[in-house]
Backbone and ligand atoms as CSV (ligand in chain L), in Angstrom:
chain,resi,resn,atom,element,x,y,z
A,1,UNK,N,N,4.286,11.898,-4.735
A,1,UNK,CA,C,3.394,12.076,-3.588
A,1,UNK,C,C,3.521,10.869,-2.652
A,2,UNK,N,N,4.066,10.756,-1.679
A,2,UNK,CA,C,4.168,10.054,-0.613
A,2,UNK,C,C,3.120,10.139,0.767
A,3,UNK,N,N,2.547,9.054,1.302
A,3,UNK,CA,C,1.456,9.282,1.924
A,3,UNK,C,C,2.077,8.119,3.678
A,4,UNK,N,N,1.422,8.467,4.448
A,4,UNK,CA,C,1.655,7.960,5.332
A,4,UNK,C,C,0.281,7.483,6.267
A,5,UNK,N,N,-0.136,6.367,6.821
A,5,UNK,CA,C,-1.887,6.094,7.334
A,5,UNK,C,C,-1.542,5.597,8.864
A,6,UNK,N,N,-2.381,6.180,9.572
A,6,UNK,CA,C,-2.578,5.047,11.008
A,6,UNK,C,C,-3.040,4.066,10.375
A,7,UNK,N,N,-2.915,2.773,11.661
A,7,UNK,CA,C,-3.376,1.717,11.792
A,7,UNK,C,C,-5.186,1.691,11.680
A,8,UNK,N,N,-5.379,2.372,11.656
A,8,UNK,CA,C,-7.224,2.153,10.916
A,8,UNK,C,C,-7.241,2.094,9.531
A,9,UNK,N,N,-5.979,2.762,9.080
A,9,UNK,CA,C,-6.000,2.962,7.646
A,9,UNK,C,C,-5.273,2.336,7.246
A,10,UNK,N,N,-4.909,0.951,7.598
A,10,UNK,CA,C,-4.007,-0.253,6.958
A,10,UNK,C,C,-4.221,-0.486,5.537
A,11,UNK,N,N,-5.876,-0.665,5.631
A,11,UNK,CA,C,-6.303,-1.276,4.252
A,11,UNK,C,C,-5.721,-0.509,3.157
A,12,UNK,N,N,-6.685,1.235,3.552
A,12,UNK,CA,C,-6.122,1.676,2.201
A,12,UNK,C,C,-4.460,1.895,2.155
A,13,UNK,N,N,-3.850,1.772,2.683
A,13,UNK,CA,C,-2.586,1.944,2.859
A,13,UNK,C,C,-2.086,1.160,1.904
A,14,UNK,N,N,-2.808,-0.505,2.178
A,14,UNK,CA,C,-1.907,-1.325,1.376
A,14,UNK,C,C,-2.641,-1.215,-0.299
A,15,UNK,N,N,-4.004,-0.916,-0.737
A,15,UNK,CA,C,-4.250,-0.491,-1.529
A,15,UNK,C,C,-3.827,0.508,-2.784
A,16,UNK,N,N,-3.310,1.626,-1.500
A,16,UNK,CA,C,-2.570,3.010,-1.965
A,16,UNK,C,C,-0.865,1.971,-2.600
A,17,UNK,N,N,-0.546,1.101,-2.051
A,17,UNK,CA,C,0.931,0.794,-2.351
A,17,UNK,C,C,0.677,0.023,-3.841
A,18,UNK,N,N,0.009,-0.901,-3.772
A,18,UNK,CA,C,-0.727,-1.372,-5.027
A,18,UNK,C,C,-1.110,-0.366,-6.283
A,19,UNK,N,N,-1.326,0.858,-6.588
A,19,UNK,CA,C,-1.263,1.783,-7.027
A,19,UNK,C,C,-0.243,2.498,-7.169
A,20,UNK,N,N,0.594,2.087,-6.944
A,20,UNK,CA,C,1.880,2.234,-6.866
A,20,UNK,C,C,2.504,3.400,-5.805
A,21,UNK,N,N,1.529,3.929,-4.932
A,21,UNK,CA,C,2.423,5.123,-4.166
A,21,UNK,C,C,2.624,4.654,-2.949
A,22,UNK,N,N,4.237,5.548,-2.631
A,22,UNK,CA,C,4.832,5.185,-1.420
A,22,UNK,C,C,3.768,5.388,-0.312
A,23,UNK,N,N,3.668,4.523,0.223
A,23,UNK,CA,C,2.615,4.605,1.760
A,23,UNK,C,C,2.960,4.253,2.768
A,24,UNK,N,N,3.617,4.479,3.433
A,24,UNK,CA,C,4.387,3.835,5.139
A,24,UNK,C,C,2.982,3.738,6.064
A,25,UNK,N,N,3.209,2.851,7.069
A,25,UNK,CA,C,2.110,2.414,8.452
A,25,UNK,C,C,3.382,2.924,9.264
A,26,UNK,N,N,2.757,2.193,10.469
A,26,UNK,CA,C,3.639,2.423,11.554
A,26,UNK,C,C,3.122,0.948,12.373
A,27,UNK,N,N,3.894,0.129,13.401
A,27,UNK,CA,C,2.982,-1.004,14.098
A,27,UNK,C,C,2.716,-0.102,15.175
A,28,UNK,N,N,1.829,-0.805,15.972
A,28,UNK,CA,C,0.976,-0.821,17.148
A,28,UNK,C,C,2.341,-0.527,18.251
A,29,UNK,N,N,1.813,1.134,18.360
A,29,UNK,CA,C,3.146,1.060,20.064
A,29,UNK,C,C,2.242,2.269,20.568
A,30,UNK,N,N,3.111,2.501,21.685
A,30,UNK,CA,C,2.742,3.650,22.124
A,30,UNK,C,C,2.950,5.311,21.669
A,31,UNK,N,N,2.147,6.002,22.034
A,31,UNK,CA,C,2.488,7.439,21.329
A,31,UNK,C,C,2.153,7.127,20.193
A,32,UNK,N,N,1.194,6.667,19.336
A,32,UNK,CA,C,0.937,6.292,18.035
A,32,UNK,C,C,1.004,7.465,17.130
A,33,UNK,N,N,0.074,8.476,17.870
A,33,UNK,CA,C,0.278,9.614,17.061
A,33,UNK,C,C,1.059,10.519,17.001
A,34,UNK,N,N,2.140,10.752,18.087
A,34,UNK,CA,C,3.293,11.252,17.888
A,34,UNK,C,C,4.581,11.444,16.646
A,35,UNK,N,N,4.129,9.656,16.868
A,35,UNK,CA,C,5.434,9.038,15.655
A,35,UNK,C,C,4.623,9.249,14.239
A,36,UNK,N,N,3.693,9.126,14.181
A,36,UNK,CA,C,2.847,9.349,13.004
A,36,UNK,C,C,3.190,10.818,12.375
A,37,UNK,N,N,3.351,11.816,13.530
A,37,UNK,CA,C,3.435,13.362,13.260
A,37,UNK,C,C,5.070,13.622,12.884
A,38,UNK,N,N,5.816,12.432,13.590
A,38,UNK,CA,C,7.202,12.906,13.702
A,38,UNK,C,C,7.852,12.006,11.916
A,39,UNK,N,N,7.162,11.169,11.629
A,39,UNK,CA,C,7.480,10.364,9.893
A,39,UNK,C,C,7.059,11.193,9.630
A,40,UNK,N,N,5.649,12.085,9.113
A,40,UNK,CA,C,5.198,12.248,8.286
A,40,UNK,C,C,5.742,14.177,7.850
A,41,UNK,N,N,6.371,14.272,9.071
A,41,UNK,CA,C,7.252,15.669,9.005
A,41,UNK,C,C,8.578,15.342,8.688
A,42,UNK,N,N,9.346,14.804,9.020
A,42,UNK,CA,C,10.601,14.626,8.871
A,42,UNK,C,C,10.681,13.547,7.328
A,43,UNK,N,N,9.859,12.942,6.501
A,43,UNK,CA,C,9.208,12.490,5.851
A,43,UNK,C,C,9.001,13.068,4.605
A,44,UNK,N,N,8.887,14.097,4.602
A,44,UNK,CA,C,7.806,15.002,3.765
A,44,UNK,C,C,6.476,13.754,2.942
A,45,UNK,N,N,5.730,13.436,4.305
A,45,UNK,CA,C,4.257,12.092,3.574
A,45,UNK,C,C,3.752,13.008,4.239
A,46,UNK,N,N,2.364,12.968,3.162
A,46,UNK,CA,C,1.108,13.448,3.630
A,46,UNK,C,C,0.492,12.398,4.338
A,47,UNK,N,N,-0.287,12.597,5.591
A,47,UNK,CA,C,-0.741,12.250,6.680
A,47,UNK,C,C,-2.468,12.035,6.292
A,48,UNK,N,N,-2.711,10.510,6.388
A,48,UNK,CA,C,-4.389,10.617,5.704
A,48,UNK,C,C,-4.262,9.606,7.330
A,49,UNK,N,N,-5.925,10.142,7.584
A,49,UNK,CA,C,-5.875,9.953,8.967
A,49,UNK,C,C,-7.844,9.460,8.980
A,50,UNK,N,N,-8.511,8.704,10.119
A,50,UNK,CA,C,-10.075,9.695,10.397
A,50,UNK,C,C,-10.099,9.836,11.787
A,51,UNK,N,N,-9.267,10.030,12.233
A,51,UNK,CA,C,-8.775,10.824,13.498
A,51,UNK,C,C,-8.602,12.490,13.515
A,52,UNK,N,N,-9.958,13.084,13.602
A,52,UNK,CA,C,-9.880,14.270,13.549
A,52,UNK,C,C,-8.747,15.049,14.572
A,53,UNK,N,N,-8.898,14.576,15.393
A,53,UNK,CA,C,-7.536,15.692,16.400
A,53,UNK,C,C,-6.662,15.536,15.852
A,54,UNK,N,N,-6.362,14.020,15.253
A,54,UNK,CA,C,-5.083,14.023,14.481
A,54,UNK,C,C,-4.612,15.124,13.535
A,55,UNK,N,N,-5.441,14.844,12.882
A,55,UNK,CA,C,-5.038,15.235,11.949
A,55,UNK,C,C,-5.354,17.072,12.039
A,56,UNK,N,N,-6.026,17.505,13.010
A,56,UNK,CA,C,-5.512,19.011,13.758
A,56,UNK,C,C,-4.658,19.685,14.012
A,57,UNK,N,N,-3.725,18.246,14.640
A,57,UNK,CA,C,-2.724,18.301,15.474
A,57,UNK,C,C,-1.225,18.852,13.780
A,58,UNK,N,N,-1.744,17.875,12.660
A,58,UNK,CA,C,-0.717,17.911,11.732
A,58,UNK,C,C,-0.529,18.893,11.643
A,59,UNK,N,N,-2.067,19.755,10.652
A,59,UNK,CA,C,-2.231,20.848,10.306
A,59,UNK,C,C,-1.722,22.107,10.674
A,60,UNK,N,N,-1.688,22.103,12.393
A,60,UNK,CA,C,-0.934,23.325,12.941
A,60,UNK,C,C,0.191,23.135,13.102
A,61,UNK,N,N,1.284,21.629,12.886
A,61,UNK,CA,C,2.297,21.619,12.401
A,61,UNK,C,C,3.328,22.220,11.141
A,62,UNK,N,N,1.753,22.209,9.873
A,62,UNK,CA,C,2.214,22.429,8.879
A,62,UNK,C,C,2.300,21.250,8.297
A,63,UNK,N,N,1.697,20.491,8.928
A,63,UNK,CA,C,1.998,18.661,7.974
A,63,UNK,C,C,0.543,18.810,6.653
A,64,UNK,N,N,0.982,18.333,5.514
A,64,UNK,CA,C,0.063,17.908,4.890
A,64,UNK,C,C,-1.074,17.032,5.385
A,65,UNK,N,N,-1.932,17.229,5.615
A,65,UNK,CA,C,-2.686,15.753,6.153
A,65,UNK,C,C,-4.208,15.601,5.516
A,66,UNK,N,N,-4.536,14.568,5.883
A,66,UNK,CA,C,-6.221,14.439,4.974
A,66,UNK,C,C,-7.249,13.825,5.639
A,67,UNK,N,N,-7.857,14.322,6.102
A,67,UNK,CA,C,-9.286,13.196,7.126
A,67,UNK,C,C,-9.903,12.172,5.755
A,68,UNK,N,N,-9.347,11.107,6.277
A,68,UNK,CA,C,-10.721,10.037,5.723
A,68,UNK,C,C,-12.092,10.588,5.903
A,69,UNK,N,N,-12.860,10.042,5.338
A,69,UNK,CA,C,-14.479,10.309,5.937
A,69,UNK,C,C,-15.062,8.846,6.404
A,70,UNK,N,N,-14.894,8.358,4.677
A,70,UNK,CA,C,-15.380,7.194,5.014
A,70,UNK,C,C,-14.863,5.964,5.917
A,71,UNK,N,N,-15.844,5.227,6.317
A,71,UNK,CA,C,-15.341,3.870,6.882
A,71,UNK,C,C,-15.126,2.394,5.794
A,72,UNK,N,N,-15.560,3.136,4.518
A,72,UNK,CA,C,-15.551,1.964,3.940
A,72,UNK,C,C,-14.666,1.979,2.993
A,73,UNK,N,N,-13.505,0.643,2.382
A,73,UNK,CA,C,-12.317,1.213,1.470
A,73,UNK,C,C,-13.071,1.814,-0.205
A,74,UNK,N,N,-13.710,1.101,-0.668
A,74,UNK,CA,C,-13.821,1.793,-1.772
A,74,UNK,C,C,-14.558,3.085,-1.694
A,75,UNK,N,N,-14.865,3.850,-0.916
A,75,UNK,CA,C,-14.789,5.226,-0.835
A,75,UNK,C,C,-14.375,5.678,0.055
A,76,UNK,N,N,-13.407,5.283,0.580
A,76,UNK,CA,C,-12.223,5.939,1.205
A,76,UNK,C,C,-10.667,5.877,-0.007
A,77,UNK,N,N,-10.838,5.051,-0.878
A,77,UNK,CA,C,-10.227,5.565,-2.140
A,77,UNK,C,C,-10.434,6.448,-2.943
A,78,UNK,N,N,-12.063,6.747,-3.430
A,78,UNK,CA,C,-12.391,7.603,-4.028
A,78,UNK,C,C,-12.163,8.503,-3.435
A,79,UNK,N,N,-12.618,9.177,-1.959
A,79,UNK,CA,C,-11.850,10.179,-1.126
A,79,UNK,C,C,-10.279,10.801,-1.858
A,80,UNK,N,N,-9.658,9.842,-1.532
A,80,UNK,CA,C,-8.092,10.190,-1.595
A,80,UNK,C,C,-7.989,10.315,-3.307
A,81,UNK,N,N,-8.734,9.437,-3.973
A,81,UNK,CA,C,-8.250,10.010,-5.641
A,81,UNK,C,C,-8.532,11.471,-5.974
A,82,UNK,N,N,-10.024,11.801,-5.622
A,82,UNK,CA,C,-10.464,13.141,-5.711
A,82,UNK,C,C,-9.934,14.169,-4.793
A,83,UNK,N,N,-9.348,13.953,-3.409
A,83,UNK,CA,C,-8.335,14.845,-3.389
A,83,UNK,C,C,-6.900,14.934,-3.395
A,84,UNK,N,N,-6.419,14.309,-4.040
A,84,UNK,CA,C,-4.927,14.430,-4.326
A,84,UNK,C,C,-4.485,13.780,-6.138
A,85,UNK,N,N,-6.175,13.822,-6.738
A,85,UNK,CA,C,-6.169,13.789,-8.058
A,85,UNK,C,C,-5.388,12.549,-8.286
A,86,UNK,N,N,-5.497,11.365,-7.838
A,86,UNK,CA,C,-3.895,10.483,-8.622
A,86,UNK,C,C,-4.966,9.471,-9.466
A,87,UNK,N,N,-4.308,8.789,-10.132
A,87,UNK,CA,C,-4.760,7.703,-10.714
A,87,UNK,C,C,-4.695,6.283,-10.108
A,88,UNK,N,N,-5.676,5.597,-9.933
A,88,UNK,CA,C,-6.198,4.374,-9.318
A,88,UNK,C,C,-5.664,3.063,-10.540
A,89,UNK,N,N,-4.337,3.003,-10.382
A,89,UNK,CA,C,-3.901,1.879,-11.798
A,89,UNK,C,C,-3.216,0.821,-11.131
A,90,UNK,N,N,-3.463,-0.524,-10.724
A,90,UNK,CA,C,-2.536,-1.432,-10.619
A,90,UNK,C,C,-1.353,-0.974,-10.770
A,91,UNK,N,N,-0.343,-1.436,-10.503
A,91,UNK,CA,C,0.742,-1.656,-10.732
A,91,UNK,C,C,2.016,-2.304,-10.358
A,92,UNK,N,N,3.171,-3.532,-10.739
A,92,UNK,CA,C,3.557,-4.449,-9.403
A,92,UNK,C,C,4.606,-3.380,-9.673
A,93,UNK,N,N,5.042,-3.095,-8.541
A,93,UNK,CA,C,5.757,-1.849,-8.356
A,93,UNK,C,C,6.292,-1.845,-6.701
A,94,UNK,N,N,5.673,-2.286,-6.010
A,94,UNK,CA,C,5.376,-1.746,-4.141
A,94,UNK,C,C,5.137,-3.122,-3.698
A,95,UNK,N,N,5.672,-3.771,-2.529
A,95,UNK,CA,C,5.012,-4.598,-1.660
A,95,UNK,C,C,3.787,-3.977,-0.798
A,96,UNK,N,N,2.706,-4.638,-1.158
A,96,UNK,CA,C,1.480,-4.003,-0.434
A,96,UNK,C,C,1.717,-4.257,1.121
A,97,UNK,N,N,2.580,-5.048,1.637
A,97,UNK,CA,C,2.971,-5.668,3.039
A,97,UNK,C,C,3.884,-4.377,3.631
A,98,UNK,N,N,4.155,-4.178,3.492
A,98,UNK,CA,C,5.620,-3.329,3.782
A,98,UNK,C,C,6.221,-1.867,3.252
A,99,UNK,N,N,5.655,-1.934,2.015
A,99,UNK,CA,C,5.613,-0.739,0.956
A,99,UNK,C,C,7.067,-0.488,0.236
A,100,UNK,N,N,8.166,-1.624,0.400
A,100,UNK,CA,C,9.155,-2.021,-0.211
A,100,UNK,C,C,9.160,-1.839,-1.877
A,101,UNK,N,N,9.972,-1.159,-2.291
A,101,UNK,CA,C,10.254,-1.782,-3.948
A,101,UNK,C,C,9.877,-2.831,-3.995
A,102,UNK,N,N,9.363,-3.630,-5.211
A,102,UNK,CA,C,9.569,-5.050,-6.030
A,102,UNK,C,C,10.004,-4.971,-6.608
A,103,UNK,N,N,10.831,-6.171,-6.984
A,103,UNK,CA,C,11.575,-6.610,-8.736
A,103,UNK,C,C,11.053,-7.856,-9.055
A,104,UNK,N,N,11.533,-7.668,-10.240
A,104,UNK,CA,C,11.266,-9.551,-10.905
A,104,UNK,C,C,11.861,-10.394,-10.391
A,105,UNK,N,N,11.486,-11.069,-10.069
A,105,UNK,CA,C,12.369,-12.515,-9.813
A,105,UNK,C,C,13.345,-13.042,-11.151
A,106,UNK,N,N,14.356,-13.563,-10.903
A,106,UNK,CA,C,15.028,-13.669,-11.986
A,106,UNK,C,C,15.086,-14.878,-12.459
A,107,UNK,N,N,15.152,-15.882,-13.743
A,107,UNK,CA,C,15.197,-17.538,-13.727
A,107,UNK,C,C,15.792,-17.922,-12.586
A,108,UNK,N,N,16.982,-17.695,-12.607
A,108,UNK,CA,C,18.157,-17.816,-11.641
A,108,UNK,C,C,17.773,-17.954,-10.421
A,109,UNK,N,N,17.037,-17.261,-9.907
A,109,UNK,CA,C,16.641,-16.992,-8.689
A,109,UNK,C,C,15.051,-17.846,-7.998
A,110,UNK,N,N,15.025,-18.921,-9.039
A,110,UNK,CA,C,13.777,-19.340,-8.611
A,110,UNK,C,C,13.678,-19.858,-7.271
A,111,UNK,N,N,14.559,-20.153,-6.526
A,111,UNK,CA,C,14.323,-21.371,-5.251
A,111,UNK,C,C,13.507,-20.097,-4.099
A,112,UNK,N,N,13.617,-19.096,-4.266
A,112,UNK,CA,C,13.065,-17.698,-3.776
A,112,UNK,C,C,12.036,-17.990,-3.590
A,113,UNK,N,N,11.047,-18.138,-4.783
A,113,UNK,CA,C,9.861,-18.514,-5.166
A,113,UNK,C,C,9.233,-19.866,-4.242
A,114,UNK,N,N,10.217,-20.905,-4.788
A,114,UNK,CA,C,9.717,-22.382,-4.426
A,114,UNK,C,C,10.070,-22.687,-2.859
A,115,UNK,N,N,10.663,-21.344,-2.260
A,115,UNK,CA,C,10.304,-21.361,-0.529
A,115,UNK,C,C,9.318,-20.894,-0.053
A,116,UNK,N,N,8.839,-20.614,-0.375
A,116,UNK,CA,C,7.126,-20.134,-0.346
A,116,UNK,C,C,5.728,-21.168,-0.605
A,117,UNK,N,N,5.341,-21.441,0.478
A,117,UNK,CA,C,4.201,-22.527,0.210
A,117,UNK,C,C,2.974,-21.773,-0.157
A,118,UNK,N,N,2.816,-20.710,-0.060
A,118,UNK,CA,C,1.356,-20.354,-0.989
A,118,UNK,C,C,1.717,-20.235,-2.398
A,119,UNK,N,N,2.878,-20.328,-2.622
A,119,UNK,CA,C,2.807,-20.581,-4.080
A,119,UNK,C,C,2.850,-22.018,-5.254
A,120,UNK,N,N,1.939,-21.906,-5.820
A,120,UNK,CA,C,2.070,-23.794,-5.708
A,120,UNK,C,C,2.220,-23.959,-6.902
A,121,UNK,N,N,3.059,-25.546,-7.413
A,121,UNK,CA,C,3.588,-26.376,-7.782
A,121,UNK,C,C,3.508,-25.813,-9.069
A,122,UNK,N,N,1.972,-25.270,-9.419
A,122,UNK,CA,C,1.542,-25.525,-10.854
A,122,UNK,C,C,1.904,-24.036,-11.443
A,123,UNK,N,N,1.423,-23.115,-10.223
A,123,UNK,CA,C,2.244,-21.461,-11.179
A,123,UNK,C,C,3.950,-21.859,-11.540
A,124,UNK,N,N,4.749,-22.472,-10.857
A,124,UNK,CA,C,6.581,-22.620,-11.153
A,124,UNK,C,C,6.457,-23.089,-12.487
A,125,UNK,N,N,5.322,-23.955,-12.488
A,125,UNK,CA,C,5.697,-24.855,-13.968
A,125,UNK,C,C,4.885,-24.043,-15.447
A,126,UNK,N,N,3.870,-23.256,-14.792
A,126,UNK,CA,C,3.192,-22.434,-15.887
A,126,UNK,C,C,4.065,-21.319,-16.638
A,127,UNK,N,N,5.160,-20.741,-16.226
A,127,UNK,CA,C,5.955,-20.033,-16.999
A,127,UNK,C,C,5.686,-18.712,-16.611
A,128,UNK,N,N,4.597,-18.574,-15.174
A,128,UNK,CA,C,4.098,-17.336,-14.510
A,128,UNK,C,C,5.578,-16.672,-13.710
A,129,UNK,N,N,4.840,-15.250,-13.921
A,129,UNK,CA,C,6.051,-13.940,-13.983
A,129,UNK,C,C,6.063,-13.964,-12.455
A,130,UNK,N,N,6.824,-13.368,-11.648
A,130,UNK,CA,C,7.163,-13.500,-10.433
A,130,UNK,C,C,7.587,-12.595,-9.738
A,131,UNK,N,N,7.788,-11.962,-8.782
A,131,UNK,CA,C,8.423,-10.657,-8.232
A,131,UNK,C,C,8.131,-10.943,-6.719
A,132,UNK,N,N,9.333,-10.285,-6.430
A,132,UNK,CA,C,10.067,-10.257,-4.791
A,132,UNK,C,C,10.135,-9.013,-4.248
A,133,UNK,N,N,9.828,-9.011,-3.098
A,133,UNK,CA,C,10.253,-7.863,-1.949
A,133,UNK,C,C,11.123,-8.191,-1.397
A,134,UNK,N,N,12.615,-7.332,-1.353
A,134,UNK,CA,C,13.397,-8.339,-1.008
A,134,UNK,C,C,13.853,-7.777,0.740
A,135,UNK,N,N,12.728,-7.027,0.945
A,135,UNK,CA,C,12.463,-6.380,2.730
A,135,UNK,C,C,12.218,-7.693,2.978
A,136,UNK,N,N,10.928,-8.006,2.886
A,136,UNK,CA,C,10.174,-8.924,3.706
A,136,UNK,C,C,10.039,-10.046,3.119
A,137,UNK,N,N,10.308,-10.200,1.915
A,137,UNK,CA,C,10.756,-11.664,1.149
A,137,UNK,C,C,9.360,-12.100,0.487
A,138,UNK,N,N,7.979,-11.320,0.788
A,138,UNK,CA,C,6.683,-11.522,-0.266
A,138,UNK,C,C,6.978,-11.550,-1.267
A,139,UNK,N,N,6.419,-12.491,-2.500
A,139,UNK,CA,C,6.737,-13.005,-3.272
A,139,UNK,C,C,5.051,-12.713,-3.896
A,140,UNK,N,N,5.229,-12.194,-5.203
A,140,UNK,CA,C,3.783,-11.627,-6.101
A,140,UNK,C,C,3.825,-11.613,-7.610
A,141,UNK,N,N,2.438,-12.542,-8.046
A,141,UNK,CA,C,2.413,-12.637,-9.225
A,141,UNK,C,C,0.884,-12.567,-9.436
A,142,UNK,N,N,0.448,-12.319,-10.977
A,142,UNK,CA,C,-0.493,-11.766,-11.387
A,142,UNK,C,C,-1.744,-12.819,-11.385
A,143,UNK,N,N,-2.327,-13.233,-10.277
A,143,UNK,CA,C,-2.704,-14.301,-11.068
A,143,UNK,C,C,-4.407,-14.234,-10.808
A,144,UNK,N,N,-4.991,-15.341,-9.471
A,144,UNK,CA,C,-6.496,-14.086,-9.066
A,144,UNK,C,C,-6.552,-13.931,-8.407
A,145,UNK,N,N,-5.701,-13.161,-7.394
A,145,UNK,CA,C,-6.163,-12.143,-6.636
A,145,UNK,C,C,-6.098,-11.231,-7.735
A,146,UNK,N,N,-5.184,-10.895,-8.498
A,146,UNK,CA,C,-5.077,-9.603,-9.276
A,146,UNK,C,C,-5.882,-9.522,-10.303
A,147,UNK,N,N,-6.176,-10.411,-10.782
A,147,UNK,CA,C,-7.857,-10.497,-11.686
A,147,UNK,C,C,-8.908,-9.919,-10.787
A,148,UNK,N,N,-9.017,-10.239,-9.290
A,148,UNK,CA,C,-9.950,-10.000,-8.658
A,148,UNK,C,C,-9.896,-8.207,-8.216
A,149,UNK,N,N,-8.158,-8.142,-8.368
A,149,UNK,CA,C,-8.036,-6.884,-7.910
A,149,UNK,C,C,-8.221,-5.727,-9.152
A,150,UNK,N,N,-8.132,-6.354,-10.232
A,150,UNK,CA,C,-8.240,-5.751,-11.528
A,150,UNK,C,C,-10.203,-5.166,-11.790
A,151,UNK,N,N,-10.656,-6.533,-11.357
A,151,UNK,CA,C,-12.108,-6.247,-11.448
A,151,UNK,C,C,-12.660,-5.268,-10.690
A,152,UNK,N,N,-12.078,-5.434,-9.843
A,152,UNK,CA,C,-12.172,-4.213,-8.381
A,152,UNK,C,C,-12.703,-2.834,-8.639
A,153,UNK,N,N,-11.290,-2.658,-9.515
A,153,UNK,CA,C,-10.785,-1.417,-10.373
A,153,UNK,C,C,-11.434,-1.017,-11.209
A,154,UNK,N,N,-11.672,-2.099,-12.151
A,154,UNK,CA,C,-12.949,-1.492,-13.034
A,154,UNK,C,C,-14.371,-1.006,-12.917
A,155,UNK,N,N,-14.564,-1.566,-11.740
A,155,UNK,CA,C,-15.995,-1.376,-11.333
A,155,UNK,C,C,-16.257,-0.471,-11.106
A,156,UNK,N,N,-15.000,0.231,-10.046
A,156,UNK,CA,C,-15.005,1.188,-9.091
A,156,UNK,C,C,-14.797,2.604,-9.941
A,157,UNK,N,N,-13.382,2.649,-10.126
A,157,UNK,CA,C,-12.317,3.500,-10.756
A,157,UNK,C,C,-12.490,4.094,-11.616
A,158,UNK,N,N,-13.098,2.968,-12.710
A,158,UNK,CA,C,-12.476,3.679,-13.965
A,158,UNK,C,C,-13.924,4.254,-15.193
L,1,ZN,ZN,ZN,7.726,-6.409,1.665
């Protein structure tokens, strides 16, 4: 299941990638919703939108599409779990930036890592696991945000 969001729907977008499903944006241009209609057809992504014409506009295309309701992300997740049934599971899998594959970083490959100044001194030397997007060169490891994002999950989700 591949999903595709306007720019209102960044958040869950990058949320949805974190969960591991493919989620494309689009940046800020003109014809926003055009190109939105023209990925998400040529695409085969379902179109989650809270742009009602928008998502009108899919429908009599034949595009899959889904009105948000809410304005707020944790039930604008629950939204999308309950209708398209998926499971809400971490997973490093997706750049939440970009929606790129990740891989591990490899020993070999540490200087990757140590070009990156939000990552500091003391995770290189802790023996912490590592992973690359190698689109956009984000660099992600488990540490707390993902505790924070883990707690998230439990609260919410599960
Ligand atoms: Zn990326």
């Amino acid at each position: 299941m591949k999903f595709i969001a306007d720019r209102m729907l960044e958040r869950l977008a990058r949320w949805l990638r974190l969960f591991g499903y493919d989620t494309s944006g689009i940046k800020k241009q003109e014809n926003e919703d055009d190109t939105l209609l023209e990925l998400a057809q040529s695409e085969g992504r379902i179109l989650v939108s809270r742009d009602e014409e928008l998502i009108r506009r899919a429908v009599k295309k034949g595009i899959r599409a889904y009105l948000v309701r809410s304005p707020e992300i944790i039930e604008q997740l629950r939204e999308v779990q309950k209708e398209f049934n998926i499971k809400l599971e971490p997973v490093m899998d997706r750049c939440s930036l970009c929606n790129s594959p990740i891989r591990k970083v490899e020993p070999s490959e540490m200087g990757l890592v140590r070009s990156k100044d939000y990552v500091y001194l003391a995770r290189l030397e802790s023996g912490t696991e590592f992973w690359i997007c190698d689109k956009c060169g984000q660099v992600y490891w488990q540490g707390k945000h993902w505790e924070n994002i883990m707690e998230t999950v439990k609260k919410y989700f599960q």
